[in-house]
C-alpha positions as CSV (number, residue, x, y, z in Angstrom):
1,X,2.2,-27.7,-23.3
2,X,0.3,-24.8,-24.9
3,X,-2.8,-24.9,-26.5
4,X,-3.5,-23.4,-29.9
5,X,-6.5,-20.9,-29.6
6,X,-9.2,-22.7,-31.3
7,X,-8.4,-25.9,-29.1
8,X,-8.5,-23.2,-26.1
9,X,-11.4,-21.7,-26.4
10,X,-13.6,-25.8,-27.3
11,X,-12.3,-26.6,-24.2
12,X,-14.1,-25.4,-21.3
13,X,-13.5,-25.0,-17.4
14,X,-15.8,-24.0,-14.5
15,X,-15.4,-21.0,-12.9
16,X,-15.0,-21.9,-9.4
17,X,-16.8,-18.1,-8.3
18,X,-19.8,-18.0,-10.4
19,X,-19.9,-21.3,-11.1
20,X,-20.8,-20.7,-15.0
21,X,-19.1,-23.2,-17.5
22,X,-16.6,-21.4,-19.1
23,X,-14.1,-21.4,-21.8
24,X,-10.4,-22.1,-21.3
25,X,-10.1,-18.5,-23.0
26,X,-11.9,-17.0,-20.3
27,X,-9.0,-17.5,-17.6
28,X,-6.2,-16.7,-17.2
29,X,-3.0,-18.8,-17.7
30,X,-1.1,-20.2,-14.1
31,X,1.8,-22.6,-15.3
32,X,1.8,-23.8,-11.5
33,X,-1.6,-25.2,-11.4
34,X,-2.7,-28.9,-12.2
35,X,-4.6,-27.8,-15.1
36,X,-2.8,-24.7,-16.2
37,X,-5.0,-22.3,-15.7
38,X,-6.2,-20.5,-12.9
39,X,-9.7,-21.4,-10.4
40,X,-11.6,-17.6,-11.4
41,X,-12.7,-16.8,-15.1
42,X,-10.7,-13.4,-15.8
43,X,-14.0,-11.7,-15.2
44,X,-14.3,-13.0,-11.7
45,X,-10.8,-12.4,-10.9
46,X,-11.1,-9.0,-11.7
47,X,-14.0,-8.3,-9.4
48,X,-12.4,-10.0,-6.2
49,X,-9.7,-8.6,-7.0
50,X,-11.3,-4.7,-7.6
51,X,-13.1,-5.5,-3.8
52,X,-10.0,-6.3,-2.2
53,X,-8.1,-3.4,-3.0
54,X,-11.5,-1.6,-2.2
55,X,-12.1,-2.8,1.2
56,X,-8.6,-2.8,2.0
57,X,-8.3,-0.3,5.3
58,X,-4.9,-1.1,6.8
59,X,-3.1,1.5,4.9
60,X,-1.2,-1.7,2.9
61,X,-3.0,-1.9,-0.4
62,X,-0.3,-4.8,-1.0
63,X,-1.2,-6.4,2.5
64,X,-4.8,-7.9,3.6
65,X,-2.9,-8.5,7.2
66,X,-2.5,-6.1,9.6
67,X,-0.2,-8.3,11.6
68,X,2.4,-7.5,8.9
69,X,1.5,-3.8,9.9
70,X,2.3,-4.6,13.5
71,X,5.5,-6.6,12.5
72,X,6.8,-4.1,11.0
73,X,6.5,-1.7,13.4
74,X,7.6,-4.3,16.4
75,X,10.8,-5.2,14.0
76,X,12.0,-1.6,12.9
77,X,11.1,0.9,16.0
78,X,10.7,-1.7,18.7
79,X,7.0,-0.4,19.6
80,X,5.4,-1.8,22.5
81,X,1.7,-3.5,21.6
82,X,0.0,-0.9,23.2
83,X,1.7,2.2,21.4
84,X,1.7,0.0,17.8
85,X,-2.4,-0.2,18.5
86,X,-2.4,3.4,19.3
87,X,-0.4,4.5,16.1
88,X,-2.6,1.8,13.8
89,X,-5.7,3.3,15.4
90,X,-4.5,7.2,14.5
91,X,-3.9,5.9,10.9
92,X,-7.0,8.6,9.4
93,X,-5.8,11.3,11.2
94,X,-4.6,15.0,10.7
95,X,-0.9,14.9,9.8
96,X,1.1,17.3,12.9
97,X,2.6,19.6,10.2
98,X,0.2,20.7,7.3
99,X,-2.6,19.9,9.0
100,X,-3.9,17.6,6.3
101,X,-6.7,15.1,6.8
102,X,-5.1,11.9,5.6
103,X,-3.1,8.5,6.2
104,X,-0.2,9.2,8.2
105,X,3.0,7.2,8.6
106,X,5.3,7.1,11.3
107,X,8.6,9.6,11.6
108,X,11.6,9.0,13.5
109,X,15.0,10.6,13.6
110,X,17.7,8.8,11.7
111,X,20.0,9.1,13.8
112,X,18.5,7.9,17.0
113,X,16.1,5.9,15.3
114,X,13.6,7.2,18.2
115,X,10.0,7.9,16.5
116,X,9.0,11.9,16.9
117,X,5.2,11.5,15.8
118,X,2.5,10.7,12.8
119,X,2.5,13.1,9.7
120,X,1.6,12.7,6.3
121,X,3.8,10.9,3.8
122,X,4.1,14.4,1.9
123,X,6.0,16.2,4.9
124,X,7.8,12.9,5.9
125,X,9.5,13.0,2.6
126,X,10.2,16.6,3.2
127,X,11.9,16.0,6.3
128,X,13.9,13.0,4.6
129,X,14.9,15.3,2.0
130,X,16.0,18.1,4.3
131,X,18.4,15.4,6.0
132,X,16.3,15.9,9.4
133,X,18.5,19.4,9.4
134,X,16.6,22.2,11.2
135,X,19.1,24.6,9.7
136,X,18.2,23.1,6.1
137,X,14.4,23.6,6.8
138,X,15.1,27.2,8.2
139,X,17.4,27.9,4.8
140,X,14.1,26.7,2.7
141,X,12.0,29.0,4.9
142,X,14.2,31.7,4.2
143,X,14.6,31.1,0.4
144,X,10.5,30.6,0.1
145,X,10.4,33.9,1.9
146,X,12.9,35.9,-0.8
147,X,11.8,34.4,-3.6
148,X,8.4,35.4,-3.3
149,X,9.3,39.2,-3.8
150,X,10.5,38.7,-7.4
151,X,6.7,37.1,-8.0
């Protein structure tokens, strides 16, 4: 049942963070809840929510749990624990192609689904894009090349 404004905002709720006696105005609506609305004023919500995309260092900005990391990589490649920790651990590194300073993901051949090394998403989507052809990549070299003398 939904509230008109003025009976939301003479009712009042406490904010289960900082504790203050709120407003029911000050929260934010969650049908699935007892009371309809949910435990953090909107203001407190924000915040944790602001920290824990901040302190968030698995390379998942959707994911506080770097087993889901490690599921991942144990369902799709087949990794070994030891080589997952190794890859999770080079996750800040410099990426094997331009030699960027940055999060790296993991590339592996399409066709043999074997992984070839870390690099940036960047050149990962490259690769992808060139349909893992060396003749496509050498074409692009090429055309990069001869284009550059009509510049």
């Amino acid at each position: 049942m939904a509230l008109a404004l003025n009976d939301r905002v003479q009712q009042t709720k406490v904010c289960a963070h900082c504790k203050a006696v709120k407003a029911l105005f000050d929260f934010s609506p969650a049908p699935s809840r007892r009371d309809g609305y949910y435990a953090y004023c909107k203001v407190c919500a924000r915040e944790k929510q602001r920290n824990r995309y901040k302190n968030n260092t698995n390379g998942h900005r959707d994911k506080d749990n770097h087993h889901s990391t490690k599921n991942h990589y144990r369902k799709k490649y087949g990794l070994a624990d030891d080589v997952i920790k190794e890859i999770m651990l080079s996750r800040e590194g410099v990426c094997a192609i331009c030699n960027t300073k940055t999060k790296l993901v993991v590339d592996h051949c399409h066709t043999t689904g074997k992984i070839r090394g870390r690099i940036c998403g960047l050149c990962n989507t490259m690769i992808g894009h060139a349909r893992d052809s060396v003749e496509n990549l050498q074409s692009a070299i090429k055309y990069l090349q001869e284009s550059n003398k009509w510049l």
